[in-house]
N, CA, C and O atoms as CSV, one atom per row, in Angstrom:
chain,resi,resn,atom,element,x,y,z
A,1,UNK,N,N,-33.353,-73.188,-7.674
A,1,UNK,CA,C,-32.299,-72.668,-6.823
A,1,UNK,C,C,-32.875,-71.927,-5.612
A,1,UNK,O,O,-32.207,-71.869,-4.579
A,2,UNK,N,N,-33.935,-71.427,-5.681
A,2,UNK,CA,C,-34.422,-70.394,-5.162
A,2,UNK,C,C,-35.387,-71.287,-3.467
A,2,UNK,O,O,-35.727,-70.865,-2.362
A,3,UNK,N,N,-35.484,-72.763,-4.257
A,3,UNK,CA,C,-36.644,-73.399,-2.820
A,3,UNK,C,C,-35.216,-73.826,-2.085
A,3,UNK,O,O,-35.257,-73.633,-0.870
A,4,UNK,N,N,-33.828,-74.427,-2.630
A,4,UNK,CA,C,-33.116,-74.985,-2.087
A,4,UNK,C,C,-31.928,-73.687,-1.186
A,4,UNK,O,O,-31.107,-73.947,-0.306
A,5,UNK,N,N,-32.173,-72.636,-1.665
A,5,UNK,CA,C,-31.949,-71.348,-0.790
A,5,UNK,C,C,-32.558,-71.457,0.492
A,5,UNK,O,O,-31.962,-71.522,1.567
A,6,UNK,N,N,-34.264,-71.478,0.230
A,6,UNK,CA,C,-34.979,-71.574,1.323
A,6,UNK,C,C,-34.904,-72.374,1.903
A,6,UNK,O,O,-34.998,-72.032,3.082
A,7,UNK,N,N,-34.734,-73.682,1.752
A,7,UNK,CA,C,-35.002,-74.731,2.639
A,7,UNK,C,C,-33.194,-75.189,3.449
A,7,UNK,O,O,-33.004,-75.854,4.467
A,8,UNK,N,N,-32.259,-74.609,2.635
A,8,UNK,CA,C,-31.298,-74.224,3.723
A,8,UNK,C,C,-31.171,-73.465,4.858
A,8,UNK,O,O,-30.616,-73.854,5.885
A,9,UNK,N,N,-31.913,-71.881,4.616
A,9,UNK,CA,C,-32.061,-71.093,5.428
A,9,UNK,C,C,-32.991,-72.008,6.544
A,9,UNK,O,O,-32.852,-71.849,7.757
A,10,UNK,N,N,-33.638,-72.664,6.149
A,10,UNK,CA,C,-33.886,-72.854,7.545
A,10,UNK,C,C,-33.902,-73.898,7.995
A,10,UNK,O,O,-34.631,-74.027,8.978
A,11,UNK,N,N,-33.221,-74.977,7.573
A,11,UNK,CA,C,-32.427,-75.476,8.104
A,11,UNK,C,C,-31.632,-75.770,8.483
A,11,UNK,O,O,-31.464,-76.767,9.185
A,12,UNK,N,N,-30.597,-74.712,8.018
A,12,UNK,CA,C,-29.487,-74.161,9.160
A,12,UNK,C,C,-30.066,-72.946,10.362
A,12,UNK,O,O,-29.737,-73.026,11.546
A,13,UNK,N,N,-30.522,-72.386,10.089
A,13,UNK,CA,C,-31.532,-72.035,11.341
A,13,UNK,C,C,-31.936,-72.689,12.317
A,13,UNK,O,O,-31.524,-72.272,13.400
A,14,UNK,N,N,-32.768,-73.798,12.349
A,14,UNK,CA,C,-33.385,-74.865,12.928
A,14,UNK,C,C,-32.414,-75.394,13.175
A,14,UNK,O,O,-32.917,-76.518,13.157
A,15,UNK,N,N,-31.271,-75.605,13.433
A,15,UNK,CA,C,-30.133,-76.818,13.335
A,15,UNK,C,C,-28.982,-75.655,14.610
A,15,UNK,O,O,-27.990,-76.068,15.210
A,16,UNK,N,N,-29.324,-74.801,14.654
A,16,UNK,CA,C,-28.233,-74.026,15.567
A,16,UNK,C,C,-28.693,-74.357,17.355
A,16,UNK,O,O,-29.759,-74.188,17.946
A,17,UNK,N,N,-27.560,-74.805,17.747
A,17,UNK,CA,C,-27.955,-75.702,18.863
A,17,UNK,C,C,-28.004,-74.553,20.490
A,17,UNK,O,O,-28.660,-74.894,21.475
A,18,UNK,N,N,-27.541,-73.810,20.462
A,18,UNK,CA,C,-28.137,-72.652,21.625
A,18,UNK,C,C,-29.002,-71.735,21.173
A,18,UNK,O,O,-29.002,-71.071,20.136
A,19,UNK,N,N,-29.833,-71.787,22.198
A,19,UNK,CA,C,-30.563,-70.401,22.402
A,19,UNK,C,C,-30.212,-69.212,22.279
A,19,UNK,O,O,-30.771,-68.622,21.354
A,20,UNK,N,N,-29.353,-68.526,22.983
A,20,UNK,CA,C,-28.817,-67.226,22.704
A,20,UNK,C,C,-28.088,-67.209,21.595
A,20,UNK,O,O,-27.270,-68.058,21.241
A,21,UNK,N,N,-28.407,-66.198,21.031
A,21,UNK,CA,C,-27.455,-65.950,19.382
A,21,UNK,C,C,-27.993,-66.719,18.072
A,21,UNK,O,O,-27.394,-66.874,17.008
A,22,UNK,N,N,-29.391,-67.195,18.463
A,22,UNK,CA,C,-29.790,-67.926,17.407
A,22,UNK,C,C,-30.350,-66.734,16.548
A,22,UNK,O,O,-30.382,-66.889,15.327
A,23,UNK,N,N,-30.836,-65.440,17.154
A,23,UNK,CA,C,-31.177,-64.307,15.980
A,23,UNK,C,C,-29.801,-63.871,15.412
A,23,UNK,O,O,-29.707,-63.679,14.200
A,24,UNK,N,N,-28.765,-63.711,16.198
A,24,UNK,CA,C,-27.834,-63.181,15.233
A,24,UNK,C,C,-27.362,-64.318,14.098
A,24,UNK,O,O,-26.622,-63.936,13.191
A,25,UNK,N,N,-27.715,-65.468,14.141
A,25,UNK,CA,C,-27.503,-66.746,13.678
A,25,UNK,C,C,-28.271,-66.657,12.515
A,25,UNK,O,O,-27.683,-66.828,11.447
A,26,UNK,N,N,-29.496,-66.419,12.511
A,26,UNK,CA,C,-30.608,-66.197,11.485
A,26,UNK,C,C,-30.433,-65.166,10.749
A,26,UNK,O,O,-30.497,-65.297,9.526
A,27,UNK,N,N,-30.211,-64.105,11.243
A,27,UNK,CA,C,-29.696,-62.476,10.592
A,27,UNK,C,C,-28.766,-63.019,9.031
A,27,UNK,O,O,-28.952,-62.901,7.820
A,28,UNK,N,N,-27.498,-63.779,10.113
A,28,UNK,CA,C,-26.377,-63.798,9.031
A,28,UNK,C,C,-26.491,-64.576,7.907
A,28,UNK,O,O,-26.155,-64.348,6.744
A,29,UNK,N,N,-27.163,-65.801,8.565
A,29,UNK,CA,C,-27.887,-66.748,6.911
A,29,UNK,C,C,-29.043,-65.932,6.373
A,29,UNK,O,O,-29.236,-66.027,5.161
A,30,UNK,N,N,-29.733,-65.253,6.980
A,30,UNK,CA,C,-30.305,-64.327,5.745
A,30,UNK,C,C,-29.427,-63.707,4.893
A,30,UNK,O,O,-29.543,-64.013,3.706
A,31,UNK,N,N,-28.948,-63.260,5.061
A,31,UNK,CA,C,-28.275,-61.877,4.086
A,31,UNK,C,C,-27.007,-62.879,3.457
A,31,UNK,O,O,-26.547,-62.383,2.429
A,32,UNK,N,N,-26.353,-64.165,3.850
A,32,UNK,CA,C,-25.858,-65.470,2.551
A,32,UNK,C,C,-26.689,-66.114,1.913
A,32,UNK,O,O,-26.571,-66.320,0.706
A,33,UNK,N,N,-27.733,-66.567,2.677
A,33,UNK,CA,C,-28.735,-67.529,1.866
A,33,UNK,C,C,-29.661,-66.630,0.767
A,33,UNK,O,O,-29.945,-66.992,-0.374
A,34,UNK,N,N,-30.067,-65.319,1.444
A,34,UNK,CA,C,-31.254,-64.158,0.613
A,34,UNK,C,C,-32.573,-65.508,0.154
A,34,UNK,O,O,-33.053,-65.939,-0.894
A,35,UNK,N,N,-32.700,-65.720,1.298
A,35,UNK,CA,C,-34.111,-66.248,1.021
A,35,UNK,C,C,-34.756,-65.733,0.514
A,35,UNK,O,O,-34.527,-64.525,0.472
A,36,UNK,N,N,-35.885,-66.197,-0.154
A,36,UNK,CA,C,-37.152,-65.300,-0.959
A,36,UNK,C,C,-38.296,-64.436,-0.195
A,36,UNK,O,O,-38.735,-65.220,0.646
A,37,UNK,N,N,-38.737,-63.659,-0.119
A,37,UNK,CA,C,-39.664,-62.683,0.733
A,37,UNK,C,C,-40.797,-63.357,0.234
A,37,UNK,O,O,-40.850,-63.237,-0.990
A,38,UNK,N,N,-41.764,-64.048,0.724
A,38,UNK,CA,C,-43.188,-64.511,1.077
A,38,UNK,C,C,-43.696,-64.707,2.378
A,38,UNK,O,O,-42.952,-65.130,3.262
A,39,UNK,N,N,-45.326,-64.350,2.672
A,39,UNK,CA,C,-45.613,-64.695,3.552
A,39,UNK,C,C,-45.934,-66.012,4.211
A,39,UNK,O,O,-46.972,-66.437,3.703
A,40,UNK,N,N,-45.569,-66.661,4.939
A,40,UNK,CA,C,-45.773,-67.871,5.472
A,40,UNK,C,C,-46.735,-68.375,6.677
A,40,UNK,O,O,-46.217,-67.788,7.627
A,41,UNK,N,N,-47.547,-68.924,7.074
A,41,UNK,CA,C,-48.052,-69.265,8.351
A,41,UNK,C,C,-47.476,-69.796,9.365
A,41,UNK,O,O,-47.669,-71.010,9.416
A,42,UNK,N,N,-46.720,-69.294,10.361
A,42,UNK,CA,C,-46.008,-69.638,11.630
A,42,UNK,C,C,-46.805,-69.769,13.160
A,42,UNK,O,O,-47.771,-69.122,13.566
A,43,UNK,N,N,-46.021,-70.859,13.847
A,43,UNK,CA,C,-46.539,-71.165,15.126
A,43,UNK,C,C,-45.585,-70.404,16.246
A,43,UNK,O,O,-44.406,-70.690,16.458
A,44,UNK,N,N,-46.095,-69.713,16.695
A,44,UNK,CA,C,-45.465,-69.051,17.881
A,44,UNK,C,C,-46.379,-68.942,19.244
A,44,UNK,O,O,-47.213,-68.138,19.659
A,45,UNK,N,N,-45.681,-70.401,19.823
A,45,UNK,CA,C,-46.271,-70.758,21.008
A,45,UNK,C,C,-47.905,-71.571,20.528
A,45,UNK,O,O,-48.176,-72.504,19.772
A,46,UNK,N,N,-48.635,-70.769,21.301
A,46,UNK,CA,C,-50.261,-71.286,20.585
A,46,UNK,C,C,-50.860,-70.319,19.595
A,46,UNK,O,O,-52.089,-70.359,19.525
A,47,UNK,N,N,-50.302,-69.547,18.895
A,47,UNK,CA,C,-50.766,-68.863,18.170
A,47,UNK,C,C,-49.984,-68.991,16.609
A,47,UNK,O,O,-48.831,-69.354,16.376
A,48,UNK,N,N,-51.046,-68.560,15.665
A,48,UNK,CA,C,-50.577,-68.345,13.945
A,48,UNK,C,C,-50.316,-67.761,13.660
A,48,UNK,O,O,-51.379,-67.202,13.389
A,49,UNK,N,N,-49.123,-66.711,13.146
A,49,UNK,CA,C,-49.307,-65.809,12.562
A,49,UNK,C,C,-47.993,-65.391,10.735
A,49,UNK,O,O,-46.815,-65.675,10.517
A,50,UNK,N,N,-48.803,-64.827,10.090
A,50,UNK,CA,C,-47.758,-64.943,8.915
A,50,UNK,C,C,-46.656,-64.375,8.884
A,50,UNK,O,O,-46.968,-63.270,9.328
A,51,UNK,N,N,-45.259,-64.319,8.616
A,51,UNK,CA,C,-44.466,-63.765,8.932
A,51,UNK,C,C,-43.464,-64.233,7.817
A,51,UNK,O,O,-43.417,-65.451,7.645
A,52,UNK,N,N,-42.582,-63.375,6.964
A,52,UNK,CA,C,-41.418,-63.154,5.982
A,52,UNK,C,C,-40.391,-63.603,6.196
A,52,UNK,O,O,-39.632,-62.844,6.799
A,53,UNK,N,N,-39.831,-65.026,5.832
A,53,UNK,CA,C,-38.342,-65.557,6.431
A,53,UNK,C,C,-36.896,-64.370,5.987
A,53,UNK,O,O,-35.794,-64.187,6.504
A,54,UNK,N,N,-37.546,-63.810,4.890
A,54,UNK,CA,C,-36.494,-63.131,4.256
A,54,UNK,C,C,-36.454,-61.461,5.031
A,54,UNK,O,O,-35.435,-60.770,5.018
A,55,UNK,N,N,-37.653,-61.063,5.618
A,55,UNK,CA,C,-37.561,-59.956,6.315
A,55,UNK,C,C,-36.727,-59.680,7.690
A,55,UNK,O,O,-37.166,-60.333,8.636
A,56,UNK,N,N,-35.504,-58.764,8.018
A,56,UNK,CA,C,-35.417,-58.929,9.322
A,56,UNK,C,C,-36.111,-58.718,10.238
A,56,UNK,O,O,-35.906,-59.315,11.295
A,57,UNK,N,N,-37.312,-57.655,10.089
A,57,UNK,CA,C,-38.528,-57.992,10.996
A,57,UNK,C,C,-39.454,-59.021,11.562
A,57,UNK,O,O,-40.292,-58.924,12.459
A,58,UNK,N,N,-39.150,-59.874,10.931
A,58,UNK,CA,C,-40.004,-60.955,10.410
A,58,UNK,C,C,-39.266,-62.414,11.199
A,58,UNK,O,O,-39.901,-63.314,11.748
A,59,UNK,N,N,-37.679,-62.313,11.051
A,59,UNK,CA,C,-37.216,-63.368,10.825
A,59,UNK,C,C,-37.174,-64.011,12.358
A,59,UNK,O,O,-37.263,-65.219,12.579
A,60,UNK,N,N,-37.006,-62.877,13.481
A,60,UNK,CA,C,-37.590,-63.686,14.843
A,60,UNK,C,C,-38.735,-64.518,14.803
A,60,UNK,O,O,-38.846,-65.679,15.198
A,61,UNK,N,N,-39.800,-63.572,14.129
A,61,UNK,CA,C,-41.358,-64.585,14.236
A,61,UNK,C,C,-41.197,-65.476,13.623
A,61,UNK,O,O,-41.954,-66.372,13.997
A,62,UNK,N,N,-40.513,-65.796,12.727
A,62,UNK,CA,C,-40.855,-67.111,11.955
A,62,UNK,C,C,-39.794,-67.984,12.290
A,62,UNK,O,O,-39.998,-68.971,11.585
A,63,UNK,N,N,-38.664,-68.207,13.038
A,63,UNK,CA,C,-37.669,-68.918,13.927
A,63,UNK,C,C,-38.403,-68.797,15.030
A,63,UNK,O,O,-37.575,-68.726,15.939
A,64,UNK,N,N,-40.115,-68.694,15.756
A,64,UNK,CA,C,-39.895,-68.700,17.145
A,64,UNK,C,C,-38.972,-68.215,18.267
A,64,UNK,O,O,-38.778,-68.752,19.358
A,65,UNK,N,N,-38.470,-67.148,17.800
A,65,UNK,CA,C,-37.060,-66.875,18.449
A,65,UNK,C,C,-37.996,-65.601,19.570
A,65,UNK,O,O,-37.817,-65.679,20.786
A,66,UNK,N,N,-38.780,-64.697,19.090
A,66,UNK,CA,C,-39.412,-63.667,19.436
A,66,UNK,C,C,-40.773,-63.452,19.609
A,66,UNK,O,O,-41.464,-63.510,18.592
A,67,UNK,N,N,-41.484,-63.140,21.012
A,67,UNK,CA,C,-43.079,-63.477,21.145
A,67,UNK,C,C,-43.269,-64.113,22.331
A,67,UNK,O,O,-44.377,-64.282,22.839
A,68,UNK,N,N,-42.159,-64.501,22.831
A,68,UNK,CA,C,-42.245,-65.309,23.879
A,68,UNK,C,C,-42.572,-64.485,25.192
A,68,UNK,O,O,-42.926,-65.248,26.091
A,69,UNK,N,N,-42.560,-63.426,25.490
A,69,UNK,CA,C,-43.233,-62.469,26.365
A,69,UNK,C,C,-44.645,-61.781,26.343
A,69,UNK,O,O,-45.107,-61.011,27.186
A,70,UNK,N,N,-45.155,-62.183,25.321
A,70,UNK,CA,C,-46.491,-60.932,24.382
A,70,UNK,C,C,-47.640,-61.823,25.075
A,70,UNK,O,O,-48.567,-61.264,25.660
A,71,UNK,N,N,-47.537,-63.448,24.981
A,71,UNK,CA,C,-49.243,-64.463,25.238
A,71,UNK,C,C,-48.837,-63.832,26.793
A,71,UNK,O,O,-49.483,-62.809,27.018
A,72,UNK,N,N,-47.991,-64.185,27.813
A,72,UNK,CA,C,-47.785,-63.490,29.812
A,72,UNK,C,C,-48.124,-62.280,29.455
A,72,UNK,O,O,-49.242,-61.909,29.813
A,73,UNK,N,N,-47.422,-61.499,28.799
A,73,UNK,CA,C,-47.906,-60.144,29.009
A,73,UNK,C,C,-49.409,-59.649,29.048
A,73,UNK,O,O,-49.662,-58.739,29.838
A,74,UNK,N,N,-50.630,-60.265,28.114
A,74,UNK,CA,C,-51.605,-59.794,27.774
A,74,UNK,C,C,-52.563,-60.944,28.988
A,74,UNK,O,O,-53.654,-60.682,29.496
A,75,UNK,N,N,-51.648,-62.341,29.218
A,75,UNK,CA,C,-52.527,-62.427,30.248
A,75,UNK,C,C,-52.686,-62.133,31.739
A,75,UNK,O,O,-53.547,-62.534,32.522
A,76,UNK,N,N,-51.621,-61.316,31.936
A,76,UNK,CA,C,-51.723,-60.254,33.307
A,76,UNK,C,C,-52.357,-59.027,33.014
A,76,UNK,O,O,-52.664,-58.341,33.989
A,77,UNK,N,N,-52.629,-58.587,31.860
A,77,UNK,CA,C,-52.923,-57.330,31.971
A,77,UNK,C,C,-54.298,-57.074,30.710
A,77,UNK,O,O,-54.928,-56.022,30.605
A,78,UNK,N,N,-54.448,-57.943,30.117
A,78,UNK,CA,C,-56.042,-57.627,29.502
A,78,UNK,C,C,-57.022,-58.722,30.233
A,78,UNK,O,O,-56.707,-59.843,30.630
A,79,UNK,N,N,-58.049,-58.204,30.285
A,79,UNK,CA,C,-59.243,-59.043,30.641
A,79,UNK,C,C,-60.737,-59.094,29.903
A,79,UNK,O,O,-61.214,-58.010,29.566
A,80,UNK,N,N,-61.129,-59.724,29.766
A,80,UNK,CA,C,-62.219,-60.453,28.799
A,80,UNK,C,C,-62.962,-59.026,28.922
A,80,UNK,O,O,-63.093,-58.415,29.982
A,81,UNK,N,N,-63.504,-58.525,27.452
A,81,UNK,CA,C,-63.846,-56.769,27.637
A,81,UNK,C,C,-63.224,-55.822,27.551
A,81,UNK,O,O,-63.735,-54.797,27.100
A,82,UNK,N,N,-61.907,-55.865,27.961
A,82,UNK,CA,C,-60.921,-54.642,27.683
A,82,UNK,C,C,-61.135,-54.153,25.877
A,82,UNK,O,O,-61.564,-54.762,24.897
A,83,UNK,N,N,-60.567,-52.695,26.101
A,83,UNK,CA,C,-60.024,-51.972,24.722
A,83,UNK,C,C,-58.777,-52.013,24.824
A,83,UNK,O,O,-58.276,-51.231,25.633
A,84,UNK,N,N,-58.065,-52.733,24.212
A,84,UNK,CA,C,-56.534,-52.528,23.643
A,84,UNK,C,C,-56.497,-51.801,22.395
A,84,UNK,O,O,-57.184,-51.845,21.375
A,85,UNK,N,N,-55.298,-50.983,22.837
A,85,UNK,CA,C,-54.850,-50.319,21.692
A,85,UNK,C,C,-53.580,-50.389,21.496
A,85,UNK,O,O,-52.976,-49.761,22.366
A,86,UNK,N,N,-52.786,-50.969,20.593
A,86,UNK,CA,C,-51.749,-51.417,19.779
A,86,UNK,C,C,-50.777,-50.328,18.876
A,86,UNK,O,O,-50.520,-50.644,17.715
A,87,UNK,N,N,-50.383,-49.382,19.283
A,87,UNK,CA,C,-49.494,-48.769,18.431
A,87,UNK,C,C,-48.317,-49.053,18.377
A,87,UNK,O,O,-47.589,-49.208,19.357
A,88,UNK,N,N,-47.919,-49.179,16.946
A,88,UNK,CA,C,-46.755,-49.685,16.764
A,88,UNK,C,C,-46.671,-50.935,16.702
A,88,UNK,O,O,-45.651,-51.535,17.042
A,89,UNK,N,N,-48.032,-51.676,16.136
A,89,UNK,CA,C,-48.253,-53.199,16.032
A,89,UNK,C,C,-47.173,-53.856,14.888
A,89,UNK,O,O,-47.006,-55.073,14.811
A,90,UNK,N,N,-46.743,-53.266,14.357
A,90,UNK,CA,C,-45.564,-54.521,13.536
A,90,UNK,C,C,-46.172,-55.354,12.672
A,90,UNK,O,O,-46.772,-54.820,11.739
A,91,UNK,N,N,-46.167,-56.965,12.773
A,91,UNK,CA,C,-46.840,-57.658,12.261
A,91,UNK,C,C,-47.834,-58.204,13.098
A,91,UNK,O,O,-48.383,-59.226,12.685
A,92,UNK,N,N,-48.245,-57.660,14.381
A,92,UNK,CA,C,-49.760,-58.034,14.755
A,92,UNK,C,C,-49.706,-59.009,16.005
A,92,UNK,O,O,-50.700,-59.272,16.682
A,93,UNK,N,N,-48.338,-59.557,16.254
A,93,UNK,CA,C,-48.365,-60.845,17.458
A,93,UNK,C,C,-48.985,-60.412,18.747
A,93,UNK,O,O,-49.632,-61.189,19.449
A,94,UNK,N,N,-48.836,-59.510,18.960
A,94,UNK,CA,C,-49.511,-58.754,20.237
A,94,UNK,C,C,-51.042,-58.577,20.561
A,94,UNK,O,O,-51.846,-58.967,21.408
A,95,UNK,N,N,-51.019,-57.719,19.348
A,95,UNK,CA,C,-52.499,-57.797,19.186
A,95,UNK,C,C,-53.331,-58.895,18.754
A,95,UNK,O,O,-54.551,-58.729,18.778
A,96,UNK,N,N,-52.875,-59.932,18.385
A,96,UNK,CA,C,-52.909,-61.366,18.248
A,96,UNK,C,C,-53.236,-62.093,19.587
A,96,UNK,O,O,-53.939,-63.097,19.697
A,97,UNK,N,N,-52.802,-61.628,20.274
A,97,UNK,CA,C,-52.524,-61.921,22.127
A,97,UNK,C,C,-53.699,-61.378,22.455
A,97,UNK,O,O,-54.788,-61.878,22.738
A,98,UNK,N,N,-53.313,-60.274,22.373
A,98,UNK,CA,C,-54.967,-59.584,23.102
A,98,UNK,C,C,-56.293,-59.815,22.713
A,98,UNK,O,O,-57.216,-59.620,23.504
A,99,UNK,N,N,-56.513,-60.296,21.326
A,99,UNK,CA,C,-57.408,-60.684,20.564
A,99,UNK,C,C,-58.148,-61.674,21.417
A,99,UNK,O,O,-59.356,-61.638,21.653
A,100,UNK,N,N,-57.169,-62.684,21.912
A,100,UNK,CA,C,-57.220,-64.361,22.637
A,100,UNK,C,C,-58.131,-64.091,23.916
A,100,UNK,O,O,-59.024,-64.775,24.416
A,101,UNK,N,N,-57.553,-62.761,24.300
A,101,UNK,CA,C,-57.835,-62.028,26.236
A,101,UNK,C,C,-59.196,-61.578,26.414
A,101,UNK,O,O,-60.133,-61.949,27.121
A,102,UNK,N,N,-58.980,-60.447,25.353
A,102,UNK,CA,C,-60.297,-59.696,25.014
A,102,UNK,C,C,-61.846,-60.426,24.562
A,102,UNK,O,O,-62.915,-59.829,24.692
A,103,UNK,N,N,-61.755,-61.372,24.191
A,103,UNK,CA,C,-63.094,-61.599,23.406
A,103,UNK,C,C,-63.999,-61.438,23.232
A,103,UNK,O,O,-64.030,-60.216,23.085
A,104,UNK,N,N,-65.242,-61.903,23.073
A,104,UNK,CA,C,-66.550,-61.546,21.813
A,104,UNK,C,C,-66.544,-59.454,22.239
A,104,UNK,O,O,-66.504,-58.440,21.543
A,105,UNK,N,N,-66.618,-59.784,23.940
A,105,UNK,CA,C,-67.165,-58.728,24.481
A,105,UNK,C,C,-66.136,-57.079,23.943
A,105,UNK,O,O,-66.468,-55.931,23.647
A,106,UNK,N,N,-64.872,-57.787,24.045
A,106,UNK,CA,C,-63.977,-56.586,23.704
A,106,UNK,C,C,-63.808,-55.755,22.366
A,106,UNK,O,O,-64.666,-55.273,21.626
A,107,UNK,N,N,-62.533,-55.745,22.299
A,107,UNK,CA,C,-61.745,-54.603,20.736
A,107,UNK,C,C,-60.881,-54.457,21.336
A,107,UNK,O,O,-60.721,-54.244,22.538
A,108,UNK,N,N,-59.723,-54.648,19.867
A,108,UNK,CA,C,-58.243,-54.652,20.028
A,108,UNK,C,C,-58.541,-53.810,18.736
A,108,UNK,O,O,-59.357,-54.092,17.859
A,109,UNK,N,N,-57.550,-52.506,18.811
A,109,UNK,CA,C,-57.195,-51.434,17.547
A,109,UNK,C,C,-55.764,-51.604,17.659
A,109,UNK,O,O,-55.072,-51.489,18.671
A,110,UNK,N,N,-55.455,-51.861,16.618
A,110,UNK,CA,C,-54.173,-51.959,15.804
A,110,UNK,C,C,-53.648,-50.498,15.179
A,110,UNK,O,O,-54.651,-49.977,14.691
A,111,UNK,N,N,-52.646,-49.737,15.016
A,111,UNK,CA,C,-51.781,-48.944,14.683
A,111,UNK,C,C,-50.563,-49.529,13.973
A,111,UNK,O,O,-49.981,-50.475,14.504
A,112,UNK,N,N,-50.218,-49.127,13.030
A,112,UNK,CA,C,-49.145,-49.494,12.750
A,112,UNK,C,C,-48.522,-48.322,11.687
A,112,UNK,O,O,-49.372,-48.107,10.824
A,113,UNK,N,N,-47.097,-47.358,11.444
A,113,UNK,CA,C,-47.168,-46.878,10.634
A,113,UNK,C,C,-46.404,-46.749,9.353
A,113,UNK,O,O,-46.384,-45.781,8.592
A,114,UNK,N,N,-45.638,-48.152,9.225
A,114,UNK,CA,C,-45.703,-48.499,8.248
A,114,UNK,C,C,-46.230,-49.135,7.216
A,114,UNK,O,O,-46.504,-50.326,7.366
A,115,UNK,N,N,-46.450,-48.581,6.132
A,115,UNK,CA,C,-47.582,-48.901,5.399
A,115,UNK,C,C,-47.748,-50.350,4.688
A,115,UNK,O,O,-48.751,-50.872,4.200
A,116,UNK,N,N,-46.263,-50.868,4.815
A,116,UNK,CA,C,-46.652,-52.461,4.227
A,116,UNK,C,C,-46.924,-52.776,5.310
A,116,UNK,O,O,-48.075,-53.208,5.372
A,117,UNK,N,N,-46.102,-52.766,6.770
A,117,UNK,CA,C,-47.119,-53.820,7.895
A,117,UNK,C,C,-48.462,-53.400,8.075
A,117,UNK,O,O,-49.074,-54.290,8.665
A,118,UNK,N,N,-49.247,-52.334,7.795
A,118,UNK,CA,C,-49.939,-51.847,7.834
A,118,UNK,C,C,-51.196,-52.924,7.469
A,118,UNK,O,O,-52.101,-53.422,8.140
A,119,UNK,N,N,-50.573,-53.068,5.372
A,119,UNK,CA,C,-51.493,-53.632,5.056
A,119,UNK,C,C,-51.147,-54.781,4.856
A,119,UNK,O,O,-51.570,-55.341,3.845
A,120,UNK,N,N,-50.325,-55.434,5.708
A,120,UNK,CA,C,-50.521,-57.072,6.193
A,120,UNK,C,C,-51.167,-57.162,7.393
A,120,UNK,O,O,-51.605,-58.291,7.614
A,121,UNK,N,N,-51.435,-56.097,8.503
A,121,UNK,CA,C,-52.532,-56.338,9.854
A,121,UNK,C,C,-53.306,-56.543,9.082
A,121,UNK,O,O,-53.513,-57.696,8.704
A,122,UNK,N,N,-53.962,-55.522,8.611
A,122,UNK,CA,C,-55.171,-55.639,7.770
A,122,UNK,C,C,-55.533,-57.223,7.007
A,122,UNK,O,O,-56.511,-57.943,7.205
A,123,UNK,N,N,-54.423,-57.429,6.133
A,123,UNK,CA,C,-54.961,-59.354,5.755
A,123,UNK,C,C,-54.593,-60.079,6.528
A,123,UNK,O,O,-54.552,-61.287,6.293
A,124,UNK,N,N,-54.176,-59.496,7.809
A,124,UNK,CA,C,-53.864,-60.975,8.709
A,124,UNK,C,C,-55.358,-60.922,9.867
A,124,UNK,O,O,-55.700,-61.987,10.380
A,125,UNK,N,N,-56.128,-59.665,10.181
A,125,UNK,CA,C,-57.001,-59.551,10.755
A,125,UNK,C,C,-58.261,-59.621,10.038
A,125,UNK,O,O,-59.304,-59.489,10.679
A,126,UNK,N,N,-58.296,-59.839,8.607
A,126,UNK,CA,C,-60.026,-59.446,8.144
A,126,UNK,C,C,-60.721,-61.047,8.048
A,126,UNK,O,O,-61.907,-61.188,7.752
């Protein structure tokens, strides 16, 4: 019962034909469908990151719905070497971004202060 929950949620998700209102769209089949809380591997844009269909934090990143400003943002404003610092990293998409900007030469520090996203940066970065 529990995969055919999931695999409604998102495919009635996936199936909602405008753009705007597709989070409030997702919101509301969460909380009918109550998908199961696991982490999943999601594509947002060119990047991976894991994200909770059943979380409302979560449920933009993993509909692609949210992120779509974070890869422009970090490439106007970090450059290969920078220190980013991330407070209030969430589940990490940002600093995910900057990671891409920054490289070998840089560091991206993550903040976050809740303690489960906390320790999902942590297994999504080690």
């Amino acid at each position: 019962m529990n995969d055919l929950r999931d695999a409604l949620y998102d495919a009635f998700v996936n199936a909602f034909p405008l753009s705007r209102g597709k989070g409030r769209w997702a919101e509301l089949l969460r909380r009918i469908l109550r998908p199961r809380h696991r982490l999943l591997p999601v594509r947002v844009g060119r990047y991976s990151i894991l994200a909770d269909p059943a979380d409302p934090n979560d449920l933009l990143y993993y509909f692609a719905i949210a992120g779509k400003v974070f890869p422009t943002l970090a490439e106007k404003l970090i450059r290969p070497g920078d220190l980013v610092v991330d407070v209030g990293a969430n589940i990490g998409f940002f600093s995910l971004c900057a990671l891409a900007r920054v490289g070998e030469s840089g560091r991206v520090i993550a903040f976050e202060a809740n303690p489960e996203l906390g320790s999902r940066l942590q297994m999504e970065f080690q």
